[in-house]
DOFINU-568925 format. One line per 10 residues: number of its first residue (from 1); their letters; for each residue x, y, z of C-alpha. Coordinates in pm, whole numbers. Example, Ala and Ser with C-alpha at 12.3 -4.5 7.8 and 13.67 -1.06 7.14 Angstrom:
BEGIN
1> AS> 1230:-450:780 | 1367:-106:714 $
***
This chain:
BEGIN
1> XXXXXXXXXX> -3033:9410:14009 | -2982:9117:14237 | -3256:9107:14515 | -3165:8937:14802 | -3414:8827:15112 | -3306:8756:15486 | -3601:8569:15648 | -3543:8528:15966 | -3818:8489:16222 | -3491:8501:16458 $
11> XXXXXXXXXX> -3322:8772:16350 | -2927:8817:16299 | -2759:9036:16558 | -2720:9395:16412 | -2371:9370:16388 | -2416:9075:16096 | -2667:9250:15937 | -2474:9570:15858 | -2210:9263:15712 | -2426:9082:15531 $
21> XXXXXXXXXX> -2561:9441:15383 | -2195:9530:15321 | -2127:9256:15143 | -2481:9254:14915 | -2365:9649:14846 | -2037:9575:14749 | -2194:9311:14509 | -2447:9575:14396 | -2729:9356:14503 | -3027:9489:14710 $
31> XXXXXXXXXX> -3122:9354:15057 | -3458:9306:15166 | -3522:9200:15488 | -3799:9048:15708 | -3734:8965:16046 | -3966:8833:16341 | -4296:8770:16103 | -4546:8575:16266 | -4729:8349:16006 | -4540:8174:15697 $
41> XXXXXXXXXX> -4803:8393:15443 | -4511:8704:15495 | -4252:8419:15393 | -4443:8346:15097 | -4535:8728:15009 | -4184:8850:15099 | -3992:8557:14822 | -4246:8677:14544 | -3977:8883:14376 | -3647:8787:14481 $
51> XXXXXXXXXX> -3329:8608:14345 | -3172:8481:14677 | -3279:8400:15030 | -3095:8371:15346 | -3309:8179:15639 | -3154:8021:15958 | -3465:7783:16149 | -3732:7904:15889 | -3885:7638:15700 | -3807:7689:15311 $
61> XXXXXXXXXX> -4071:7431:15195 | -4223:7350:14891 | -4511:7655:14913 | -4227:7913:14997 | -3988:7783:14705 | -4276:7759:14450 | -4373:8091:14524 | -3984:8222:14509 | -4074:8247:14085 | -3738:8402:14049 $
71> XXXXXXXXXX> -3547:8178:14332 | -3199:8067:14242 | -3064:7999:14593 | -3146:7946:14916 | -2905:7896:15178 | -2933:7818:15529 | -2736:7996:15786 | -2582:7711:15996 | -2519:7348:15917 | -2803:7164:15927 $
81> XXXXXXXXXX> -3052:7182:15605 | -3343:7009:15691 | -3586:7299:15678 | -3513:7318:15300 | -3735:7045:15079 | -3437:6980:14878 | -3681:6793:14635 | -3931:7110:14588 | -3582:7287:14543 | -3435:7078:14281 $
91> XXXXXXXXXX> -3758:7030:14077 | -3707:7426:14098 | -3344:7484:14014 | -3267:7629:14327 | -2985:7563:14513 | -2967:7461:14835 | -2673:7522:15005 | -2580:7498:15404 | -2291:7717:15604 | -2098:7398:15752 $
101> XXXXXXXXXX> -1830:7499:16014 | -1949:7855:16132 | -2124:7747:16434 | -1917:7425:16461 | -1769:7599:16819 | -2041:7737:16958 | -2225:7371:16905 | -1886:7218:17033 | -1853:7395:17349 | -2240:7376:17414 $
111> XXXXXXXXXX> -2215:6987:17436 | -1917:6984:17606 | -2101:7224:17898 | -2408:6997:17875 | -2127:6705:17983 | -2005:6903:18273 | -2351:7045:18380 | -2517:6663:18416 | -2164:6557:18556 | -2192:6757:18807 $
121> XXXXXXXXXX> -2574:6674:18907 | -2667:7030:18755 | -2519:7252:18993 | -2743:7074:19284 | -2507:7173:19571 | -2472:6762:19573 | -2120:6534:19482 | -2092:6457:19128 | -1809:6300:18883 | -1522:6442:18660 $
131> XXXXXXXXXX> -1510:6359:18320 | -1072:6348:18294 | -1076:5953:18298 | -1378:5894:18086 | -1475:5781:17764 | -1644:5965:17538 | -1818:5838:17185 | -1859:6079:16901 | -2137:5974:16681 | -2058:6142:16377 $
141> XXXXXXXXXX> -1710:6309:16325 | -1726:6600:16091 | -1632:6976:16174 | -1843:6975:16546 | -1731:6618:16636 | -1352:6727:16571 | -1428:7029:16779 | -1606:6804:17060 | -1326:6549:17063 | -1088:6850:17082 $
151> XXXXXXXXXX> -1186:7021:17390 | -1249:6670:17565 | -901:6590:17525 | -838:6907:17717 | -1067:6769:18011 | -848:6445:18008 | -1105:6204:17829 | -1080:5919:17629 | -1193:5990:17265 | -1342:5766:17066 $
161> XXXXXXXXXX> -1534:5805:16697 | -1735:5652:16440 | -1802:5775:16076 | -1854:5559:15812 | -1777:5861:15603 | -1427:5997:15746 | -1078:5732:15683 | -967:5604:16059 | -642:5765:15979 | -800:6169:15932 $
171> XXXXXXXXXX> -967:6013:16269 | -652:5909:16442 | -474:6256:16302 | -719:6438:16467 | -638:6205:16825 | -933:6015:16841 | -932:5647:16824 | -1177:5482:16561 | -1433:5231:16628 | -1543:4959:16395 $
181> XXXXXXXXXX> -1893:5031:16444 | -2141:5191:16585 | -2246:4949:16849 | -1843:4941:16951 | -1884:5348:17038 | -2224:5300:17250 | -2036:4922:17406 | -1746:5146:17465 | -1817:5479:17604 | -1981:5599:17950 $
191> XXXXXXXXXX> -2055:5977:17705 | -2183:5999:17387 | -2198:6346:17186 | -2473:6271:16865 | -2358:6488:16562 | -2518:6326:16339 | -2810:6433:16073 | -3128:6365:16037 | -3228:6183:15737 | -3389:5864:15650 $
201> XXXXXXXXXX> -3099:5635:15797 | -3053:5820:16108 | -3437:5919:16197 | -3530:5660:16524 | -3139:5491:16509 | -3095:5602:16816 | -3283:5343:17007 | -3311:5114:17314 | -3083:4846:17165 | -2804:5092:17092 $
211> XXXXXXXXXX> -2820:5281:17432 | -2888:4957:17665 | -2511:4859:17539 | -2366:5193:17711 | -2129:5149:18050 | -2243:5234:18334 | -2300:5616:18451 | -2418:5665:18086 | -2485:5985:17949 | -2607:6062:17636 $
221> XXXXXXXXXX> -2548:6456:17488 | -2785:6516:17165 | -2736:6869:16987 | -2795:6721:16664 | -3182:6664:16588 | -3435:6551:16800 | -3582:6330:16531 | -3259:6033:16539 | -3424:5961:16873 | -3646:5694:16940 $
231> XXXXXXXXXX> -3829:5823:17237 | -4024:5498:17307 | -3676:5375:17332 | -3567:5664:17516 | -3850:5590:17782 | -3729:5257:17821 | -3355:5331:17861 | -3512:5582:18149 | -3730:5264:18324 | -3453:5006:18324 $
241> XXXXXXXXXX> -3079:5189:18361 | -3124:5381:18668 | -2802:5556:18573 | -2899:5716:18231 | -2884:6081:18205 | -2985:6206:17880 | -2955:6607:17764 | -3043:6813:17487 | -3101:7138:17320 | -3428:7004:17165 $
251> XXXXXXXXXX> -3700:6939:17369 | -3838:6591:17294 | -4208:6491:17252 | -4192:6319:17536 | -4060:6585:17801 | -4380:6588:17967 | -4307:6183:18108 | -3947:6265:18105 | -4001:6551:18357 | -4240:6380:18567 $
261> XXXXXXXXXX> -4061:6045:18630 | -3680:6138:18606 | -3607:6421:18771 | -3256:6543:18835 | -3116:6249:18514 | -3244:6496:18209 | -3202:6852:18074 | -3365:7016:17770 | -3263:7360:17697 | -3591:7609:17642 $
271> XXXXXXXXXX> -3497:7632:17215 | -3234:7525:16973 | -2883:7695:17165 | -2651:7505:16946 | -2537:7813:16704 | -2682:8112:16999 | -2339:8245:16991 | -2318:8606:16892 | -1946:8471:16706 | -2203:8189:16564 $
281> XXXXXXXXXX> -2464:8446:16442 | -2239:8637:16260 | -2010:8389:16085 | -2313:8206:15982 | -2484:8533:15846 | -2178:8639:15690 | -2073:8301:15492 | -2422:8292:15372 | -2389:8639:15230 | -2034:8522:15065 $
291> XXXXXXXXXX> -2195:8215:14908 | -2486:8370:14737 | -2237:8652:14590 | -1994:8370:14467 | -2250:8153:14328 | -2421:8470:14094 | -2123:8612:14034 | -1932:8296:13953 | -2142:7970:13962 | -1969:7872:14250 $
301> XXXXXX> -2185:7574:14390 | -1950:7416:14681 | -2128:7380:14941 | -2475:7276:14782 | -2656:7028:14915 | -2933:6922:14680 $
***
């Protein structure tokens, strides 16, 4: 039979568990589950035996995979995949695969509040600014970015994007204008949503040089990974544009400066809120679930990413 782990120091809401079990019965495969462990040694214990593993912010690295000896698949709940070694996994032959587009939403209308919430001087009691009439810059325009440039129509904004990877037509269809490059989004746009990945083009790109080029009243809204920063950068931008707000649902390394200099132009939220929907949690949970099933039962390998 089919074992399957859940590791998930953050556990799914009940409600995607009994799914996720559903759909691992229907299967015929066996769930085994371990939720809120404390030290990576119950990671490496509980993956001994099984075929499968679900994890969502757990770190599948190279001592968790090499100790999976009958690992096929691994598959991250949400759509970033950085906490897999995708080299340990393919020296391996496991498959790493990703959920894209099941917390797309809940990451879409988080940045989108983080834009109001800084607009509006956090709530203060003090006059702030609308965003109907501004530009906004989507760094990266896949399934959040569409969702991002979406609701910001909605508030009246200006929407501009830049992929490399997406046509400026699928761009345009989706009623954002496309930019030639990168610099042309920061040169252009008083917001800018970060969607990007983290990876070894991205990590630091996001630096003084870019963000120095931004309008004034800029504003720059990171749920993507706090590693494309460059916070000496960052620090800078803080020093020498008086009108930089910067927010994020990763803390930086540098909060501690951050806090103590620029009060009232930054925001980190506590942990990670980009996919702490309960709607998030459980279409994550459950296309996870789907995807292992499909790729025993079938082969089917579309969404792997390694």
């Amino acid at each position: 039979m089919t074992k399957v782990l859940v590791a998930t120091e953050k556990p799914f809401a009940p409600v995607a568990i009994k799914g996720i079990r559903e759909i691992f019965d229907n299967a015929g495969f066996e769930l085994k589950l371990l939720e809120k462990y404390t030290d990576p040694s119950e990671l490496i214990k509980a993956v001994a035996d099984v075929d499968a593993m679900i994890i969502r912010s757990d770190k599948a690295d190279r001592e968790v995979i090499e100790a999976g000896k009958n690992l096929k698949i691994v598959v991250r709940a949400g759509a970033g995949y950085d906490n897999i070694d995708l080299t340990a996994a393919t020296e391996h032959n496991v498959v790493a695969m990703n959920t894209p587009g099941q917390n797309s939403n809940a990451v879409a209308e988080l940045a989108m509040g983080m834009m109001v919430f800084l607009a509006r001087n956090q709530f203060n009691g003090s006059s702030g600014t609308e965003l109907k009439g501004k530009k906004i810059g989507i760094h990266a325009f896949g399934h959040v970015g569409q969702l991002v440039g979406q609701i910001a129509k909605g508030f009246g904004m200006e929407v501009f994007a830049f992929d490399p990877f997406i046509a400026d037509e699928k761009i345009a269809d989706f009623g954002a204008k496309p930019v030639l490059s990168v610099e042309s989004l920061y040169t252009e746009c008083q917001y800018v949503s970060l969607h990007i990945p983290a990876n070894e083009q991205t990590k630091k790109s996001i630096n003084f040089e870019l963000l120095s080029k931004m309008p004034a009243g800029a504003t720059l809204v990171n749920t993507a990974r706090k590693e494309v920063i460059d916070e000496e950068g960052l620090l800078r931008m803080f020093t020498e544009r008086k009108d930089f707000k910067y927010i994020s649902d990763i803390v930086p390394d540098c909060k501690e400066e951050i806090v103590k200099n620029y009060e009232g132009r930054y925001f980190f939220t506590p942990k990670k809120m980009g996919a702490q929907t309960s709607e998030a949690n459980i279409n994550a949970g459950l296309a996870a679930a789907r995807q292992i099933v499909n790729f025993i039962e079938k082969g089917d390998t579309t969404f792997r990413v390694n």
